[in-house]
N, C-alpha and C positions, 0 to 999 in steps of 0.2 A: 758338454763333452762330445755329445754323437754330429752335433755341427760343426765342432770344430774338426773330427777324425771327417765330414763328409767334405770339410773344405781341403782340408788337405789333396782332393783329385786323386785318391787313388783305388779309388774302387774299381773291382773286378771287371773288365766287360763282359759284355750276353756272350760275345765269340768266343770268348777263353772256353778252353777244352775244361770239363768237369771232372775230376780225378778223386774217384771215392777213396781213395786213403785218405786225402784232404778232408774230405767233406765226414768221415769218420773219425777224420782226429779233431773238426772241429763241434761234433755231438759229444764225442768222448769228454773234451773241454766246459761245453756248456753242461752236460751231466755231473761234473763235478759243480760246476757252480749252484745249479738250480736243482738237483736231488740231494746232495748230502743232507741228513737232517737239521745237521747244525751250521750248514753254508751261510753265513752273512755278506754281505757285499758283494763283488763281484759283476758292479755292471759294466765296470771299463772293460772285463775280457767279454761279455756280451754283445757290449758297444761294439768293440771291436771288430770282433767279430761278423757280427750281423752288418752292421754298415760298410764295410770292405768288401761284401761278397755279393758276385750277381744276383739276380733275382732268379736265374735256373739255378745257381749252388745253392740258396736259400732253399729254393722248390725241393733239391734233393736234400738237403739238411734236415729237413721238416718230417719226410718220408723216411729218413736213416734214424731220427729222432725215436720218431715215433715205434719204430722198430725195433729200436734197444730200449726202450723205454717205458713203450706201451703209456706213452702217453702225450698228446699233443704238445707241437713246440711251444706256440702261441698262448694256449693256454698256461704252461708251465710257465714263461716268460711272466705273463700277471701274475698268477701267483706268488712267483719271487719280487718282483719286484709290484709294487703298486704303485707306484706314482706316475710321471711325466716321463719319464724313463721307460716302464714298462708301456708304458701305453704309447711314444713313439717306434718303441722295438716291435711292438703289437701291428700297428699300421705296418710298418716295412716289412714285415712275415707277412700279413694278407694281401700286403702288395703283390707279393713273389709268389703266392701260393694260389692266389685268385681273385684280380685284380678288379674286374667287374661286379664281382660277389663283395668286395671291400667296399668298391663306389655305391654300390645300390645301398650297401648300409650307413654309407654315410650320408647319401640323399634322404634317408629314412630319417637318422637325425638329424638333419638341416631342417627335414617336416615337421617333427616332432618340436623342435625348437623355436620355429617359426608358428605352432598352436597353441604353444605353450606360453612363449615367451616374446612372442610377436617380433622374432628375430628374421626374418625378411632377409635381409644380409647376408648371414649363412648359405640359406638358399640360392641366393643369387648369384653368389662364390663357387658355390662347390658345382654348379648349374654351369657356368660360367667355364670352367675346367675340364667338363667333361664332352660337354659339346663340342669343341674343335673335330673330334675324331671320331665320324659317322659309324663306324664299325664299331669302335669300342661303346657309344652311345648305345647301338642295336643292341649289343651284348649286354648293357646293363639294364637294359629295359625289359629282357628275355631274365634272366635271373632276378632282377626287383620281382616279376610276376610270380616267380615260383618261389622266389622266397616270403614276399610277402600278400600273398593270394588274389595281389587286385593290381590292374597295369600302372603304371608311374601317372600316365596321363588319368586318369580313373583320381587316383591319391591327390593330385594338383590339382584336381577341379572339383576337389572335395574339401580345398581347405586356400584355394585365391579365388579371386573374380580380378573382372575388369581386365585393365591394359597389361596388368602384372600378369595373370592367368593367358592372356593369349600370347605373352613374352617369351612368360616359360617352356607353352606347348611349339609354341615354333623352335626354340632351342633343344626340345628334345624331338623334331621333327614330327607332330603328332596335330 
């Protein structure tokens, strides 16, 4: 469903003006979905929702959320919903809300996956995606450190060697 509402082209763009009534009627909407105690279902107006809207109206959604709610959007998202669903809607909130705090943790699992599960792939994927864009790269190398206490370059050369280890540090410019 959230692919076919994303195919459709009509999401919000960054430029569009943010207009908190909007962005209040649609907390007000998702509080009905994901706080009533006995809400079931509900993901298409989620879906909806969340994938229609920029990633600044998500940003301010998250912050009005949390405000009426006293309690994170993202988190409340998993909680109602646990599947494929939630965890798509999950990525697009920490998309909008902090983009390179999102990526570091998904390089984290691509690592994790790759020791675990000698999934190499992953890594080279998500390695692959983020390296285009030297700023956003820095950025996630600066929050990977402080989120997880040790630099990305430090973590890569604690879990490749060889041709694949100096592939990756040159993709992350290191």
């Amino acid at each position: 469903m959230a692919v076919l509402i994303q195919l459709e082209g009509v999401r919000m763009e960054e430029s569009e003006e943010i207009k908190i009534d909007g962005v209040k009627e649609d907390v007000r909407r998702l509080g009905e979905v994901m706080e009533w105690k006995h809400a079931r279902g509900g993901e298409i107006i989620m879906i909806k929702i969340l994938v229609d809207r920029s990633d600044r109206w998500i940003k301010e959604m998250a912050g009005q959320y949390k405000a009426t709610h006293q309690r994170d959007l993202a988190k409340a998202v998993m909680r109602h919903s646990k599947n494929l669903v939630g965890e798509t809607l999950l990525h697009t909130i920490n998309g909008a809300v902090d983009k390179p705090l999102r990526e570091a943790k998904l390089l984290e699992q691509t690592i994790t996956a790759l020791v675990e599960q000698g999934r190499g792939d992953l890594l080279m994927s998500r390695m692959v995606r983020v390296h285009w864009n030297p700023y956003h790269m820095d950025c996630i190398k600066k929050v990977y450190k402080k989120k997880f206490k040790v630099d990305l370059s430090g973590r890569l050369k604690g879990v490749v060697d060889g041709d694949f280890e100096k592939f990756l540090l040159r993709m992350i410019r290191d």
